[in-house]
C-alpha positions in Angstrom: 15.1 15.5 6.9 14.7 11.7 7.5 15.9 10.7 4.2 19.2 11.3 2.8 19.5 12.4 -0.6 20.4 9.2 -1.8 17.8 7.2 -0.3 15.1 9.6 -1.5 16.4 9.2 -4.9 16.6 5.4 -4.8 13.0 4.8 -3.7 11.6 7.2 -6.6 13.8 5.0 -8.5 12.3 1.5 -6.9 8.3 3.0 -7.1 9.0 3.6 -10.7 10.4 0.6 -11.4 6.9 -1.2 -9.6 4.7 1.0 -11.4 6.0 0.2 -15.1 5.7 -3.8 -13.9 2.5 -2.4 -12.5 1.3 -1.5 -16.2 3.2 -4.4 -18.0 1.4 -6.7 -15.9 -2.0 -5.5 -16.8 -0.9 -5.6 -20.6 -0.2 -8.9 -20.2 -3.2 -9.6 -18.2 -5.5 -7.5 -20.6 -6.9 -5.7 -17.3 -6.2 -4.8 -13.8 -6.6 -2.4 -10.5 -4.7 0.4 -12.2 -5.8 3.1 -10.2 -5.5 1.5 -6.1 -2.7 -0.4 -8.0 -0.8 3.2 -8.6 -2.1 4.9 -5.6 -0.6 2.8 -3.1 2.9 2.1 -4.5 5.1 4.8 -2.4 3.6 3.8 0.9 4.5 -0.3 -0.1 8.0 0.8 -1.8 9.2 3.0 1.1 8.0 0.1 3.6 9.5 -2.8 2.2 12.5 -1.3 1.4 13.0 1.4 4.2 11.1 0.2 7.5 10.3 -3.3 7.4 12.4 -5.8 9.3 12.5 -8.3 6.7 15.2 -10.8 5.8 15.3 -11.1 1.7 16.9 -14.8 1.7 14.3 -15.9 4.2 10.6 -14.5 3.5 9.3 -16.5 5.9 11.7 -15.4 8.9 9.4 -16.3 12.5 10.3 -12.5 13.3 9.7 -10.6 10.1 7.4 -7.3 10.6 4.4 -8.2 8.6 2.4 -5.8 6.0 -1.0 -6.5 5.7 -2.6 -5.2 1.9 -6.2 -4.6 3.0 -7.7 -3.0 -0.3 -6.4 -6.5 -2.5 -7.3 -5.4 -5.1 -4.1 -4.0 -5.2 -2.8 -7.0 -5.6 -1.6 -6.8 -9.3 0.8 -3.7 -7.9 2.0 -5.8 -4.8 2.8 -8.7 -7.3 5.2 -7.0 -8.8 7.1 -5.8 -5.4 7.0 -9.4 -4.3 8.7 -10.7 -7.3 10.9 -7.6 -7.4 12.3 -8.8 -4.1 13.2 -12.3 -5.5 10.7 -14.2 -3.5 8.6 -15.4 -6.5 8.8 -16.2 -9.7 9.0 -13.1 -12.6 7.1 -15.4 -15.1 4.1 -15.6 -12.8 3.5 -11.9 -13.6 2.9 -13.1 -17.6 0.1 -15.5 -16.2 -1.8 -12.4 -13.7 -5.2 -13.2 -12.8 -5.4 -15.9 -16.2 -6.9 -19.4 -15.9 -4.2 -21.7 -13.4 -2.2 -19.1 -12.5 -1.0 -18.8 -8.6 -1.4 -14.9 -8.9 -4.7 -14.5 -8.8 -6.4 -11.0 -8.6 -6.7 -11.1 -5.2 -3.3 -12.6 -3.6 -3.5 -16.0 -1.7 -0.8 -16.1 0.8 -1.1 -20.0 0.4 0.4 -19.4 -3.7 2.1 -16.1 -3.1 5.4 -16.0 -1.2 5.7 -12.8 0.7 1.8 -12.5 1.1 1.5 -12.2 5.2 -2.9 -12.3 5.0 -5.2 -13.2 1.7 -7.3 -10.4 1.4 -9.7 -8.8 -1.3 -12.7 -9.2 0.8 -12.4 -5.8 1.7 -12.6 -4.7 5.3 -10.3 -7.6 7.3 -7.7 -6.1 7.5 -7.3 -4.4 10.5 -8.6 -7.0 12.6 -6.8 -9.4 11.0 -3.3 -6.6 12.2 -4.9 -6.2 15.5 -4.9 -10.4 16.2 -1.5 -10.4 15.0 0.0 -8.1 17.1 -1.9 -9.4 20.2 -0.2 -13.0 19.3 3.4 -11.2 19.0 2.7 -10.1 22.5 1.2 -13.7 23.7 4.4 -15.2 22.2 6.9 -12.7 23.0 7.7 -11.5 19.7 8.6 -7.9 19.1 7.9 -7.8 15.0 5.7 -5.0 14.0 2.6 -5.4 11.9 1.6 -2.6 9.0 -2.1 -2.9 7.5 -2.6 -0.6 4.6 -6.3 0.6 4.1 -8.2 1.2 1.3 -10.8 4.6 2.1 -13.5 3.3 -0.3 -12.9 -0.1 2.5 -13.4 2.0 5.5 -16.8 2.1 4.5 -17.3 -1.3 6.4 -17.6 -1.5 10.2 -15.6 -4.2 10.8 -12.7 -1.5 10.9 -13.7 0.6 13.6 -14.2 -2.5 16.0 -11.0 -3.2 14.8 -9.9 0.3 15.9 -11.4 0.2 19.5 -9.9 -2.7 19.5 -6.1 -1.9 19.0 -7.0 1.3 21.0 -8.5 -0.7 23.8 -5.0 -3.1 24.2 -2.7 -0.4 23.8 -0.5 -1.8 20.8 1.5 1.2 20.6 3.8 1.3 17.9 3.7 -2.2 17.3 0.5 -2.1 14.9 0.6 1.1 12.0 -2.1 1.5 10.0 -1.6 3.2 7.1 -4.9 4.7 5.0 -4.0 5.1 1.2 -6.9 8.0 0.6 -7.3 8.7 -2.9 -10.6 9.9 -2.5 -12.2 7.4 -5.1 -13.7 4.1 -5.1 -15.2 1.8 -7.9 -18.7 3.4 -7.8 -17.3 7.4 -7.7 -15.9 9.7 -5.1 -16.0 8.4 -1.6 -17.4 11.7 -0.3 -20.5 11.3 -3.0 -20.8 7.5 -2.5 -20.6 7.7 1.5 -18.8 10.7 3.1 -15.5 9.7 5.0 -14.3 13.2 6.1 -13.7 14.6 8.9 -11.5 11.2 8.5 -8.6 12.7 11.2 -10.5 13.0 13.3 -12.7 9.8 13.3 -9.3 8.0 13.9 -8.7 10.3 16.8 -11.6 9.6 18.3 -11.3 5.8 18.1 -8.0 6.2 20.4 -5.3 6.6 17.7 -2.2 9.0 17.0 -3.2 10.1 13.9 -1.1 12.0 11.0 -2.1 13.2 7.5 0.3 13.4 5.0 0.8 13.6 1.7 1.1 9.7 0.2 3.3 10.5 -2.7 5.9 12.0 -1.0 8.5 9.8 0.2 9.8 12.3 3.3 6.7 12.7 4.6 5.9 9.3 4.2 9.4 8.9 6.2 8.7 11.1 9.1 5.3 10.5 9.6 6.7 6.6 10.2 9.1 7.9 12.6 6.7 9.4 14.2 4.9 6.3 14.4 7.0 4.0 15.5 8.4 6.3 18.5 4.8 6.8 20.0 4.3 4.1 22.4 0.8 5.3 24.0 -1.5 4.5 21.5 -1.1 3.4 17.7 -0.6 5.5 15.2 -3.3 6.0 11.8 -1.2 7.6 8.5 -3.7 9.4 6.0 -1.7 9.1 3.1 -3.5 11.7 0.7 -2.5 9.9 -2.8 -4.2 10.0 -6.5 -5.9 7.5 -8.0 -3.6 6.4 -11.0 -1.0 8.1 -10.4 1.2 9.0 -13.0 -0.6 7.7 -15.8 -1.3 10.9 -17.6 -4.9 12.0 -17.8 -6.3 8.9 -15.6 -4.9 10.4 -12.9 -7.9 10.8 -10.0 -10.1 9.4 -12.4 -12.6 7.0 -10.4 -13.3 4.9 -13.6 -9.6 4.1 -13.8 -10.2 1.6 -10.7 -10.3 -1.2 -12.9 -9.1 -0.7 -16.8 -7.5 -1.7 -19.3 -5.8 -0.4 -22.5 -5.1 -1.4 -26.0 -1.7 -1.0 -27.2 -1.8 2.6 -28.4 -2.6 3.3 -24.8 0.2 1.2 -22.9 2.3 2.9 -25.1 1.1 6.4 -23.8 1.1 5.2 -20.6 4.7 4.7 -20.4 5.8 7.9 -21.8 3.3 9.4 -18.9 5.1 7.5 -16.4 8.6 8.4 -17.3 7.7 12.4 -17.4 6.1 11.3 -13.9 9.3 9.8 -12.8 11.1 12.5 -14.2 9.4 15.2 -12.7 10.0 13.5 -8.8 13.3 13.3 -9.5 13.9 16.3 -10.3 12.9 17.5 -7.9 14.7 15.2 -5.2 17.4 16.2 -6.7 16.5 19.7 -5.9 15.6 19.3 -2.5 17.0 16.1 -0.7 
């Protein structure tokens, strides 16, 4: 296994932590992307704190790896990692997406230390991680770039020129893109709304290593990572099978949980969901790391 015990257990502890700021900051807010929000908070928590090559007391290190949040609506879940870390301000979570706050819904990397590309307009991202890398190699720099993709954003063509791209230049291991497939987008099921699958083999076909995983598991997540950053030939597309609101009780893979919010019977519930959520991964890390 690539994780120890310990580490397993500390990243279930981390991903908790995120996704109880996650719903405290859409209390606050009175809304928010709680579905994408929860979906995608292993792949960012095992990243940031596993894999990255990040210094804490200097988010703006020349020679940081960079992680590119694609779907930004996720932003009100990425918030809360960034301020986590230290590199903002805890208060600007009370002030989420309200009138003159520098955490808007979708994060501006202008406003938002830690933000490496504003996004929200959804299907940038990839090209925006394939320019990046091709600068590191222009200027000599060996940071790593990591876009995570909405499916519902895959929808837009701009991400397969964006894959011939990468494939076309040979990045390697130096770009990872990471898919966070819940199967839902704001209108319904992506199959029903436009179909995706056979989505493994798409990416194939476009030129990448590609691995599908399950998103909620942090030693899967691990290896297939390894994997990814030790193939050299041709970068490397994670499917990260995942659940739309994960861990918030009966909104769990419900599509209509993409954007919610709840009254305070409901946040109430929510975090009693989340703890027997947390509980239940720990349990069995404990069992198995």
């Amino acid at each position: 296994m690539v994780l120890t015990k310990q580490e397993w257990l500390a990243l279930e502890a981390k991903a908790h932590k995120l996704r109880l700021d996650l719903l405290e900051t859409t209390h606050m807010a009175g809304s928010g992307h709680i579905g994408g929000g929860s979906s995608i908070l292993d792949i960012l928590t095992i990243l940031y704190h596993k894999y990255m090559n990040i210094r804490i007391e200097d988010p703006k290190w020349e020679d940081r790896d960079r992680c590119i949040v694609s779907k930004g609506h996720a932003g009100i879940s990425y918030a809360g990692l960034l301020v986590d870390l230290g590199w903002n301000d805890p208060n600007q979570l009370k002030t989420f997406n309200l009138t003159g706050s520098k955490m808007g819904i979708h994060l501006d990397g202008n406003k938002v230390v830690g933000v490496d590309a504003s996004t929200g307009s959804l299907g940038h991202g990839l090209s925006i991680g394939v320019g990046t890398e091709l600068a590191a190699r222009v200027l000599g720099k060996a940071f790593k770039t990591y876009v995570v993709l909405g499916d519902g954003e895959l929808d837009e063509g701009s991400n397969w020129e964006a894959a011939m791209s990468a494939a076309h230049f040979k990045l390697g291991n130096s770009l990872i893109t990471i898919v966070d497939r819940n199967g839902a987008m704001i209108d319904g099921p992506t199959e029903e709304i436009m179909a995706l699958e056979p989505l493994t083999d798409k990416f194939a076909a476009f030129g990448f290593n590609t691995l599908r995983i399950d998103g909620h598991s942090f030693p899967q997540l691990a290896e297939a990572i390894e994997t990814a950053l030790s193939t050299e030939d041709k970068p490397t597309c994670i499917i990260c099978d995942t659940v739309k609101a994960v861990g918030f009780g009966a909104k769990a893979g419900d599509y209509r949980w993409h954007y919610g919010a709840m009254d305070d019977n409901g946040y109430e519930q929510a975090k009693k969901d989340l703890t027997a959520y947390y509980e239940a991964r720990k349990a069995k890390a404990e069992q198995e790391g």
